[in-house]
mmCIF file of the N, C-alpha and C atoms, coordinates in Angstrom:
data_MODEL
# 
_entry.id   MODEL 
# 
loop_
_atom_site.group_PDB 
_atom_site.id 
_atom_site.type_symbol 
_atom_site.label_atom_id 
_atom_site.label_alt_id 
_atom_site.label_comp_id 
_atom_site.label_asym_id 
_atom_site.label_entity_id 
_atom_site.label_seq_id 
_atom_site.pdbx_PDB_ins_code 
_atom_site.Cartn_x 
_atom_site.Cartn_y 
_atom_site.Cartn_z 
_atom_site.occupancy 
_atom_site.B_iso_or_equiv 
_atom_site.pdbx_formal_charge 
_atom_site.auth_seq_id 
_atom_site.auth_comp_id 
_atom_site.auth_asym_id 
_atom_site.auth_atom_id 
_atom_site.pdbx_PDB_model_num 
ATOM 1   N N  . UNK A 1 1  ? -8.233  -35.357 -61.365 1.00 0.00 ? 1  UNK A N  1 
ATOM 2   C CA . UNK A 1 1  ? -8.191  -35.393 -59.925 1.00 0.00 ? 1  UNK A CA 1 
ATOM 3   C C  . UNK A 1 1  ? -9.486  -34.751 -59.414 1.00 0.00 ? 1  UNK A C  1 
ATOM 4   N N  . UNK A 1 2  ? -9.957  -35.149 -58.822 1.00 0.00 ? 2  UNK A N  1 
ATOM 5   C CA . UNK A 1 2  ? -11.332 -35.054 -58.216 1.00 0.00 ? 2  UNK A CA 1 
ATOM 6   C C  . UNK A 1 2  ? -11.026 -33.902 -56.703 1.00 0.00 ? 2  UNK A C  1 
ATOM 7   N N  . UNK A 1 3  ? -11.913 -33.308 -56.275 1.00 0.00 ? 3  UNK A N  1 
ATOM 8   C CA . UNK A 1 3  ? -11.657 -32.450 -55.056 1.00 0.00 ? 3  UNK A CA 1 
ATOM 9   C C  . UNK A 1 3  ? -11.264 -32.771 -53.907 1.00 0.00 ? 3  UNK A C  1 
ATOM 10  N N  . UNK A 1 4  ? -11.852 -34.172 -53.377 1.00 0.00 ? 4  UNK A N  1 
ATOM 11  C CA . UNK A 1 4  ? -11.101 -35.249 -52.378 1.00 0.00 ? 4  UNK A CA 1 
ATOM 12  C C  . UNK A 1 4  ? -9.916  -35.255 -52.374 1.00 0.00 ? 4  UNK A C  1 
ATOM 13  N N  . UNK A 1 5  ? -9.322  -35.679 -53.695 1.00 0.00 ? 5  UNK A N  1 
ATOM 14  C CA . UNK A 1 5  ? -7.688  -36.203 -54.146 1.00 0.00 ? 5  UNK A CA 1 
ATOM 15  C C  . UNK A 1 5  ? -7.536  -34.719 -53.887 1.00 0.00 ? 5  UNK A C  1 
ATOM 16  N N  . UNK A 1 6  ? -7.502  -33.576 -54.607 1.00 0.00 ? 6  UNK A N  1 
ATOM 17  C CA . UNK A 1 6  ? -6.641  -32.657 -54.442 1.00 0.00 ? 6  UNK A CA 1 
ATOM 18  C C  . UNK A 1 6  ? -6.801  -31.978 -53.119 1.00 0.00 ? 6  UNK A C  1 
ATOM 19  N N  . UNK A 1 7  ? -7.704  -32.384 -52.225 1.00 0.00 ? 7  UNK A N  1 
ATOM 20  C CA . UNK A 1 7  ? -7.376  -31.778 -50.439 1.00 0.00 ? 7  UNK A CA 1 
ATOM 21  C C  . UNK A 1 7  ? -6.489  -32.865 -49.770 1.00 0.00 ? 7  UNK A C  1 
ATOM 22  N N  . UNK A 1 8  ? -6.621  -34.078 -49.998 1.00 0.00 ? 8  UNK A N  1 
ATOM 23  C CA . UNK A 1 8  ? -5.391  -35.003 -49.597 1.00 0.00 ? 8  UNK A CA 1 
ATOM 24  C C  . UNK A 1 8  ? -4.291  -34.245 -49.835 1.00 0.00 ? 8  UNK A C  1 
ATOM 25  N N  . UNK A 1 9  ? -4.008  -33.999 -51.326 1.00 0.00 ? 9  UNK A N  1 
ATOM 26  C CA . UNK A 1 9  ? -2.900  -33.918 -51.889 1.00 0.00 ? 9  UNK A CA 1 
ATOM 27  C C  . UNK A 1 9  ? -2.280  -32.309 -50.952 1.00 0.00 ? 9  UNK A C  1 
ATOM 28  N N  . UNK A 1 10 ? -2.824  -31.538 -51.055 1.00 0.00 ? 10 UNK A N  1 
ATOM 29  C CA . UNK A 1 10 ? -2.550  -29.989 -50.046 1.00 0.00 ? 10 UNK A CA 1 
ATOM 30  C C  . UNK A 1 10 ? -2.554  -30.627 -48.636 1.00 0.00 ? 10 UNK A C  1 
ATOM 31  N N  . UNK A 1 11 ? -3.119  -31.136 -48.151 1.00 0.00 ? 11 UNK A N  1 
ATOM 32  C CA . UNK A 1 11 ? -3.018  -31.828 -46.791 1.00 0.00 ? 11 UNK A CA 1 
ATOM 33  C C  . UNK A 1 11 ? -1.632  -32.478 -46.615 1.00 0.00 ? 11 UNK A C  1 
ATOM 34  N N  . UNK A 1 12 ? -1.301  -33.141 -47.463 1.00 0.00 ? 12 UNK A N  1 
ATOM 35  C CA . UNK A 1 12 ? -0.210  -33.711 -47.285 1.00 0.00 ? 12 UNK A CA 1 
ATOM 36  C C  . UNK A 1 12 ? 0.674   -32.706 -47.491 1.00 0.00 ? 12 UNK A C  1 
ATOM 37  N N  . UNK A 1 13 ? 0.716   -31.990 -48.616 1.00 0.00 ? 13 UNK A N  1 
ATOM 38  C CA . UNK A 1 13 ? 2.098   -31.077 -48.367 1.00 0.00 ? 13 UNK A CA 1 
ATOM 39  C C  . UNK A 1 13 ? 2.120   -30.090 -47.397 1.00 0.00 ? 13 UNK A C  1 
ATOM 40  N N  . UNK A 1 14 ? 1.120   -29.622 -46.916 1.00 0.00 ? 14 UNK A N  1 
ATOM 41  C CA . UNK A 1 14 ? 1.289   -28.583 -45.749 1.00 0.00 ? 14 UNK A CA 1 
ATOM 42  C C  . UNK A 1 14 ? 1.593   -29.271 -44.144 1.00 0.00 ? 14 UNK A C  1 
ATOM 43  N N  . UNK A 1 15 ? 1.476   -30.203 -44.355 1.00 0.00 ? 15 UNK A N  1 
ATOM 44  C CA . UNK A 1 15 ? 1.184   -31.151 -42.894 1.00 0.00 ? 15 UNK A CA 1 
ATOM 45  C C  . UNK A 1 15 ? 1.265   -30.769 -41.746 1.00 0.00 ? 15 UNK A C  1 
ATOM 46  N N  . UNK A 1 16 ? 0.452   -29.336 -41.816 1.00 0.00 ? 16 UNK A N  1 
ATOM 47  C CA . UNK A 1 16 ? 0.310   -28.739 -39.932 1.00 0.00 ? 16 UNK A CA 1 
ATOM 48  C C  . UNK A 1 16 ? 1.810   -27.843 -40.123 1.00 0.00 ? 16 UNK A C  1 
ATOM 49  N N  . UNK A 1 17 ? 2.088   -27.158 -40.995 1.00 0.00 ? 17 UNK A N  1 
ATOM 50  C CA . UNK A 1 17 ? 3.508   -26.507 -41.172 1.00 0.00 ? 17 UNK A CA 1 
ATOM 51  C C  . UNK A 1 17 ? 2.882   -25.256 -40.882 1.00 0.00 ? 17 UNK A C  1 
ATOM 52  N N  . UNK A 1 18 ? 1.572   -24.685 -41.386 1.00 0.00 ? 18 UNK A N  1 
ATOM 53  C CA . UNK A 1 18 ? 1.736   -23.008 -41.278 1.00 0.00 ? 18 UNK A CA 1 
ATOM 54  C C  . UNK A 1 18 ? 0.756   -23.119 -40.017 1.00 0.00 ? 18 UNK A C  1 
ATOM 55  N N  . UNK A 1 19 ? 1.359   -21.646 -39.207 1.00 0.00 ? 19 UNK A N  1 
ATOM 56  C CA . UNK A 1 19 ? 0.261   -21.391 -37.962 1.00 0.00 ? 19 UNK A CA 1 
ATOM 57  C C  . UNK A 1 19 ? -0.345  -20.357 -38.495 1.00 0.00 ? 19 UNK A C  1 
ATOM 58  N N  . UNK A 1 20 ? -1.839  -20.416 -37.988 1.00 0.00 ? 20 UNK A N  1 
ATOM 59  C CA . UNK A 1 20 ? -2.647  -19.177 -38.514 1.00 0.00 ? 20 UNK A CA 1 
ATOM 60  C C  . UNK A 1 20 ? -2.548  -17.448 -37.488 1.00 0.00 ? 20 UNK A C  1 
ATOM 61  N N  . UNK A 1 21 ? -1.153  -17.597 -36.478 1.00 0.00 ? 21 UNK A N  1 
ATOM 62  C CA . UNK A 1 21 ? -0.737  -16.393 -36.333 1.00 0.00 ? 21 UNK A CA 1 
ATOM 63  C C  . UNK A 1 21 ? 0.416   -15.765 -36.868 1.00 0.00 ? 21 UNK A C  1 
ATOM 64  N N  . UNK A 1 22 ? 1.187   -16.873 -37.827 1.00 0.00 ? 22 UNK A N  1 
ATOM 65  C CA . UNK A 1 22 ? 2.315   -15.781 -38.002 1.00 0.00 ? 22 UNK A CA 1 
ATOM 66  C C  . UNK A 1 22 ? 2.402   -16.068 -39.764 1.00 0.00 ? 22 UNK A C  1 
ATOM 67  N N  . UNK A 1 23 ? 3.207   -15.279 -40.424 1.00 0.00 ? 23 UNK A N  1 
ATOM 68  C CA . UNK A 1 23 ? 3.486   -14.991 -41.760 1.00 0.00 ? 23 UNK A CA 1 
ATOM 69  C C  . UNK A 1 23 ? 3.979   -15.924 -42.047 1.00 0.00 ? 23 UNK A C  1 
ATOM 70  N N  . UNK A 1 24 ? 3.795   -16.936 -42.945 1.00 0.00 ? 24 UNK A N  1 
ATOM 71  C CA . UNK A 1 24 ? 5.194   -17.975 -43.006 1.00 0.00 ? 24 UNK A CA 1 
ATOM 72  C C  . UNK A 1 24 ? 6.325   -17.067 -43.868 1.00 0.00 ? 24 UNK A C  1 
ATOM 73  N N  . UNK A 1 25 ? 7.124   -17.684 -43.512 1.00 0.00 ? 25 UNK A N  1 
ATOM 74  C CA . UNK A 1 25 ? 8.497   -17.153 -44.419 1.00 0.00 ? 25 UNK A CA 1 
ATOM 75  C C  . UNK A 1 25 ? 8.591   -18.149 -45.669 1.00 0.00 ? 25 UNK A C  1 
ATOM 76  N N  . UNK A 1 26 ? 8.985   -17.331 -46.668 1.00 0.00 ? 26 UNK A N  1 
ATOM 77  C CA . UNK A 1 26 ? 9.287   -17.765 -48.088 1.00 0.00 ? 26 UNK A CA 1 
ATOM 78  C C  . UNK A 1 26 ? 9.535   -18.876 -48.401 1.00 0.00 ? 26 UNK A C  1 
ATOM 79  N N  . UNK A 1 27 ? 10.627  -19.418 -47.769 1.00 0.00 ? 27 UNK A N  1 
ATOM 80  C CA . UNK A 1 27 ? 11.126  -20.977 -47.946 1.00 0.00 ? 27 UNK A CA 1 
ATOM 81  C C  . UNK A 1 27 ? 10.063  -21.838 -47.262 1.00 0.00 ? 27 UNK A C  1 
ATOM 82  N N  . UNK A 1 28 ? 9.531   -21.915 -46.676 1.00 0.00 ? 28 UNK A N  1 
ATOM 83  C CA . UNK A 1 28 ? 8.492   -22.652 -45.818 1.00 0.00 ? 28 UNK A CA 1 
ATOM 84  C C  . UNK A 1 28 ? 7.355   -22.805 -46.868 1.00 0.00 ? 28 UNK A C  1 
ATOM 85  N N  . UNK A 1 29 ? 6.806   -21.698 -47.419 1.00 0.00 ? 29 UNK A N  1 
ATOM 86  C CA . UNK A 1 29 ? 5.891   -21.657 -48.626 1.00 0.00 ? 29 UNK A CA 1 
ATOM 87  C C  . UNK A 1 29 ? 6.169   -22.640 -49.854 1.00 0.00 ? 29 UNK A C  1 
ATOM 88  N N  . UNK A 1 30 ? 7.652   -22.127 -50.161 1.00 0.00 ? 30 UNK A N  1 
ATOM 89  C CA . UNK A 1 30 ? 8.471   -23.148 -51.796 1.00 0.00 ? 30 UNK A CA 1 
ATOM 90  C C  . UNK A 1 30 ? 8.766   -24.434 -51.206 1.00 0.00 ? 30 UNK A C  1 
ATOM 91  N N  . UNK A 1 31 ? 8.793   -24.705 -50.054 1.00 0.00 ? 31 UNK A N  1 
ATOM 92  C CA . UNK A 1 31 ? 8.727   -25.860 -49.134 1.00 0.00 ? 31 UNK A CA 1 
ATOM 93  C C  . UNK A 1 31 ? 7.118   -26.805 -49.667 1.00 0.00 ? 31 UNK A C  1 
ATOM 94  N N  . UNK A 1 32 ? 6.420   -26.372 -49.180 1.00 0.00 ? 32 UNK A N  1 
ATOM 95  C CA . UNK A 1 32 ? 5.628   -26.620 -49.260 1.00 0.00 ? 32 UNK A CA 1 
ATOM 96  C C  . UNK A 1 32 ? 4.871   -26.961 -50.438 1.00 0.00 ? 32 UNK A C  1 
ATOM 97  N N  . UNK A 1 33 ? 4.944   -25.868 -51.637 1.00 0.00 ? 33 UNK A N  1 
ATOM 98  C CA . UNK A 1 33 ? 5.058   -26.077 -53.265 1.00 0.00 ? 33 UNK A CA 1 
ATOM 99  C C  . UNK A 1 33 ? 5.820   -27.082 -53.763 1.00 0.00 ? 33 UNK A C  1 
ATOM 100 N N  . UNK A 1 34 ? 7.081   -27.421 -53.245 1.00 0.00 ? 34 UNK A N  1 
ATOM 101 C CA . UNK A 1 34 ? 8.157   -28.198 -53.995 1.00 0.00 ? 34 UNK A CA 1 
ATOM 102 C C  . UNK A 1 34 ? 7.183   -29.881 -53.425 1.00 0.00 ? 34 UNK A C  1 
ATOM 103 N N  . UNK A 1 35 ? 7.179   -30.009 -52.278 1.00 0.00 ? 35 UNK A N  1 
ATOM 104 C CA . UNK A 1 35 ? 6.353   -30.874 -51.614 1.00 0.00 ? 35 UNK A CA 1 
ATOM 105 C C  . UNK A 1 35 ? 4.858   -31.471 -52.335 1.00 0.00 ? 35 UNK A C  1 
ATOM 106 N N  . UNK A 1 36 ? 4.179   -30.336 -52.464 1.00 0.00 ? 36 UNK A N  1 
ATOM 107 C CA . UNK A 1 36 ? 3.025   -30.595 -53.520 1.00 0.00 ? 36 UNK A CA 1 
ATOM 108 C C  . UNK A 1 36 ? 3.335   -31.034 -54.687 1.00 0.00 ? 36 UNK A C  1 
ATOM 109 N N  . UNK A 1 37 ? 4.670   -29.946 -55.250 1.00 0.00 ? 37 UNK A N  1 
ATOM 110 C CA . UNK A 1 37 ? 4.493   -30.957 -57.112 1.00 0.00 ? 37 UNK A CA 1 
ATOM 111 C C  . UNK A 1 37 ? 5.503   -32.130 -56.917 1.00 0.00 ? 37 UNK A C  1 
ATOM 112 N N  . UNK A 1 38 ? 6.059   -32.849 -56.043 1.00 0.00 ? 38 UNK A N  1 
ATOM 113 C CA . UNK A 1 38 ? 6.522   -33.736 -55.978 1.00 0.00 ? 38 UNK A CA 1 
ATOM 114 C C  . UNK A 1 38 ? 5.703   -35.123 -55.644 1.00 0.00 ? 38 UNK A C  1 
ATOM 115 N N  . UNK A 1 39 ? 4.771   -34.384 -54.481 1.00 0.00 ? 39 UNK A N  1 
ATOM 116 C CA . UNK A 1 39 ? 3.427   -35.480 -54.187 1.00 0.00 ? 39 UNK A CA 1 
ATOM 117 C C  . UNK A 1 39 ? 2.764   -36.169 -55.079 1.00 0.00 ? 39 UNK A C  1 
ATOM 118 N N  . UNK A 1 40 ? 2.724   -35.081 -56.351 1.00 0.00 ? 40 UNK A N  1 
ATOM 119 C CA . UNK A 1 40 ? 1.684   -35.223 -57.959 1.00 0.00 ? 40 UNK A CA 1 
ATOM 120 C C  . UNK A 1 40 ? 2.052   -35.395 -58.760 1.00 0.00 ? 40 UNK A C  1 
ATOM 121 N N  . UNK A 1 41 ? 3.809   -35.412 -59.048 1.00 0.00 ? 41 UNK A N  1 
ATOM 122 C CA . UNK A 1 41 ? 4.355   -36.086 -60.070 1.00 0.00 ? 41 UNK A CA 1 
ATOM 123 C C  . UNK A 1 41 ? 5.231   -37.000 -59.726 1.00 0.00 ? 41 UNK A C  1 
ATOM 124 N N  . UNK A 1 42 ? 5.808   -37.253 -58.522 1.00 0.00 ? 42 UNK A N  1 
ATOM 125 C CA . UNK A 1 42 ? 6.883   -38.168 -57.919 1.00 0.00 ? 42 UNK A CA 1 
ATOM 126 C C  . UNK A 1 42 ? 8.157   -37.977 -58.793 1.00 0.00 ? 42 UNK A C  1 
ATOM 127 N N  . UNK A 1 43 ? 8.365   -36.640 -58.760 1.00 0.00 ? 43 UNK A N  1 
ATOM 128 C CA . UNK A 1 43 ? 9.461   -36.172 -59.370 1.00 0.00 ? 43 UNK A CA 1 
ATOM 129 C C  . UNK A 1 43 ? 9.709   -35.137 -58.736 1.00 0.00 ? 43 UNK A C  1 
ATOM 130 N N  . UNK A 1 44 ? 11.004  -34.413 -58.118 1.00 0.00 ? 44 UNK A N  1 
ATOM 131 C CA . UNK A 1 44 ? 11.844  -33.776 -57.420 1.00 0.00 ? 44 UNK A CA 1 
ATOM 132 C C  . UNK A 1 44 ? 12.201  -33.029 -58.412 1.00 0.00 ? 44 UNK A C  1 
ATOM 133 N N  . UNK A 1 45 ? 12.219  -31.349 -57.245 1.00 0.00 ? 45 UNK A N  1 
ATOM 134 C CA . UNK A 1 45 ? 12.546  -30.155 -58.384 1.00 0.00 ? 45 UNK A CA 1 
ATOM 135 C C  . UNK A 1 45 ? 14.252  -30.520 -59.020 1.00 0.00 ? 45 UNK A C  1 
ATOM 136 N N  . UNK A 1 46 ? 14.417  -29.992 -60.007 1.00 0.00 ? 46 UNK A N  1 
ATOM 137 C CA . UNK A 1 46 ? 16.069  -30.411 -60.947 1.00 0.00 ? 46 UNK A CA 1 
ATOM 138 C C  . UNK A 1 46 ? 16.772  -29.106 -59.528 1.00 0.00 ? 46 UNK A C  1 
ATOM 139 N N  . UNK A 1 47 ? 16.159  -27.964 -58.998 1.00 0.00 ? 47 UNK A N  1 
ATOM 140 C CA . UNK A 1 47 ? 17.447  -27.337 -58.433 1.00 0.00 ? 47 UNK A CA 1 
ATOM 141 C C  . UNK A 1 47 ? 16.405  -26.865 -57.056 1.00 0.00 ? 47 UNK A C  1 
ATOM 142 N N  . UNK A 1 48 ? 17.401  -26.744 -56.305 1.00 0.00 ? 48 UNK A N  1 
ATOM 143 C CA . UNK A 1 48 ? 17.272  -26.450 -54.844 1.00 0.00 ? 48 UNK A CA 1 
ATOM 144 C C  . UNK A 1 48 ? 16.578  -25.293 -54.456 1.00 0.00 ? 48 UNK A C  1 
ATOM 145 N N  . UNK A 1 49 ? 15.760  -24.496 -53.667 1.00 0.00 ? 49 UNK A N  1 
ATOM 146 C CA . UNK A 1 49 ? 15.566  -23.083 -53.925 1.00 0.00 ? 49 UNK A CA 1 
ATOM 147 C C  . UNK A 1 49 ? 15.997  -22.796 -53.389 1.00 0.00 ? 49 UNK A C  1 
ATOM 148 N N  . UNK A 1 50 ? 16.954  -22.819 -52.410 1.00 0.00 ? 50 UNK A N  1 
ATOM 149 C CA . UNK A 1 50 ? 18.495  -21.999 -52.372 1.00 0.00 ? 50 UNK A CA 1 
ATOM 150 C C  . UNK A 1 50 ? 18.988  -21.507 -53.015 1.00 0.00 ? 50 UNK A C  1 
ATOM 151 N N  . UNK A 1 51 ? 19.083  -22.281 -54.204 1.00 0.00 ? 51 UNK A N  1 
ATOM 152 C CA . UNK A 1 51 ? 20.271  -21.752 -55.741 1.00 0.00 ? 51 UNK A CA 1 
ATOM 153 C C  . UNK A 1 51 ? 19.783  -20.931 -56.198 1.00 0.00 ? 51 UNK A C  1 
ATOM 154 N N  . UNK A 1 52 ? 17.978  -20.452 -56.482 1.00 0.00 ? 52 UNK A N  1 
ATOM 155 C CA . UNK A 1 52 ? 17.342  -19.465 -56.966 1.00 0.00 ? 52 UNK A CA 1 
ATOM 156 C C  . UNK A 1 52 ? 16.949  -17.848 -56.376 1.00 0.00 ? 52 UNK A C  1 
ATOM 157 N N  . UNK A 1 53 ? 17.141  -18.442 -54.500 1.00 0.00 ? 53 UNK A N  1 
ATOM 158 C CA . UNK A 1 53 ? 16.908  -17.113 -54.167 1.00 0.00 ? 53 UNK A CA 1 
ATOM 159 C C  . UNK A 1 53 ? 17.670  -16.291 -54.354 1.00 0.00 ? 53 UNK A C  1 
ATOM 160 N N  . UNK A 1 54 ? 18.677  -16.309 -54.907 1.00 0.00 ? 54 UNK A N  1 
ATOM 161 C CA . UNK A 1 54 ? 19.376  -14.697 -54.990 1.00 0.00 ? 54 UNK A CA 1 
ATOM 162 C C  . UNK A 1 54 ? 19.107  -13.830 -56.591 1.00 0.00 ? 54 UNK A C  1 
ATOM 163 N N  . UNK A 1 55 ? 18.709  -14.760 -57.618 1.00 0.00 ? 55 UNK A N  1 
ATOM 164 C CA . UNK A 1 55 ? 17.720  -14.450 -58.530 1.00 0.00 ? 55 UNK A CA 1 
ATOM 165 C C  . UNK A 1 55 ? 16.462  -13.776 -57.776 1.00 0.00 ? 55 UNK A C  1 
ATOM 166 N N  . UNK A 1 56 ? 15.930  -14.778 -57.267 1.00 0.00 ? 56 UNK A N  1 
ATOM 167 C CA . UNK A 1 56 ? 13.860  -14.515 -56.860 1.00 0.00 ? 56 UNK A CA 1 
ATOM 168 C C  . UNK A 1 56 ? 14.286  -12.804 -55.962 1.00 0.00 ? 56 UNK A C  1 
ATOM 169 N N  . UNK A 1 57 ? 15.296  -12.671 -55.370 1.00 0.00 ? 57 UNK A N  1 
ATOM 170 C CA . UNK A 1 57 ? 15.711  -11.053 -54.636 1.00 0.00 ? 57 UNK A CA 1 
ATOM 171 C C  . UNK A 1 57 ? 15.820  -10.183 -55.698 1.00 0.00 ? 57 UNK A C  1 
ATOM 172 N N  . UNK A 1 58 ? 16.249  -10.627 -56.750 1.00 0.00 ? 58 UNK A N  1 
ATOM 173 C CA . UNK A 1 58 ? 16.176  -9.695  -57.320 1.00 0.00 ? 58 UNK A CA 1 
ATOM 174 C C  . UNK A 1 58 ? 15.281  -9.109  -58.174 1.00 0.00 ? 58 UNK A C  1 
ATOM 175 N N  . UNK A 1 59 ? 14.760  -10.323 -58.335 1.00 0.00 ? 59 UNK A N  1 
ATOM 176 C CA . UNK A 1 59 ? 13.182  -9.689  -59.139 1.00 0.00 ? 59 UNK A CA 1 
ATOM 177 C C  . UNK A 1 59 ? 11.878  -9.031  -58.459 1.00 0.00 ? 59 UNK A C  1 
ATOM 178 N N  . UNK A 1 60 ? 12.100  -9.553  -56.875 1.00 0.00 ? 60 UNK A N  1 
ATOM 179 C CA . UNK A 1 60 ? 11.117  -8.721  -55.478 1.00 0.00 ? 60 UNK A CA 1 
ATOM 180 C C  . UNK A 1 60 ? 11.458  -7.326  -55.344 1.00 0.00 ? 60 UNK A C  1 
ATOM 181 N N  . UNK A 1 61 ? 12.563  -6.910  -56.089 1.00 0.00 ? 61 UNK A N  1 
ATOM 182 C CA . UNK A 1 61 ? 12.938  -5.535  -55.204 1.00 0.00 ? 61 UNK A CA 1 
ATOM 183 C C  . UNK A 1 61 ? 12.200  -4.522  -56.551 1.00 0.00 ? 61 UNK A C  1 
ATOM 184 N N  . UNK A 1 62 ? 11.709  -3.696  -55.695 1.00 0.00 ? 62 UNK A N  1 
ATOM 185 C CA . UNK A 1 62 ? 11.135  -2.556  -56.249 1.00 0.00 ? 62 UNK A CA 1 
ATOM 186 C C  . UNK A 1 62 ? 11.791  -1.676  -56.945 1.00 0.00 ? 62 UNK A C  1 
# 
C-alpha cells in the first residue's frame, strides 16, 4: 500500500468523526479502528467491543 492508499484508507475510517476540541471517547476511537481493519481486509471484527470493555477496565485501572 502506497501513502495515497493508506490516507484514503484513514480518511475513510475517520470520516469527519473526531473534533479537534474535544477528547474522543474510547468507543469512537475502536470505532474507528474496527472501521479501518475492516476497510483493509473486508472482514468484520469476530466480537463486538462492547463484549470486551469490561475486560479492557480492567486492565486500565491502576
Amino acid at each position: 500500500m502506497d501513502r495515497a492508499e493508506a490516507a484514503r484508507a484513514v480518511e475513510n475510517a475517520i470520516g469527519g468523526r473526531f473534533k479537534s476540541w474535544a477528547t474522543p471517547k474510547r468507543t469512537l476511537i475502536e470505532s474507528v479502528g474496527e472501521d479501518l481493519a475492516v476497510g483493509l481486509t473486508g472482514h468484520a471484527p469476530y466480537q463486538d467491543h462492547r463484549e470486551r470493555e469490561r475486560l479492557e477496565d480492567l486492565h486500565d485501572c491502576d
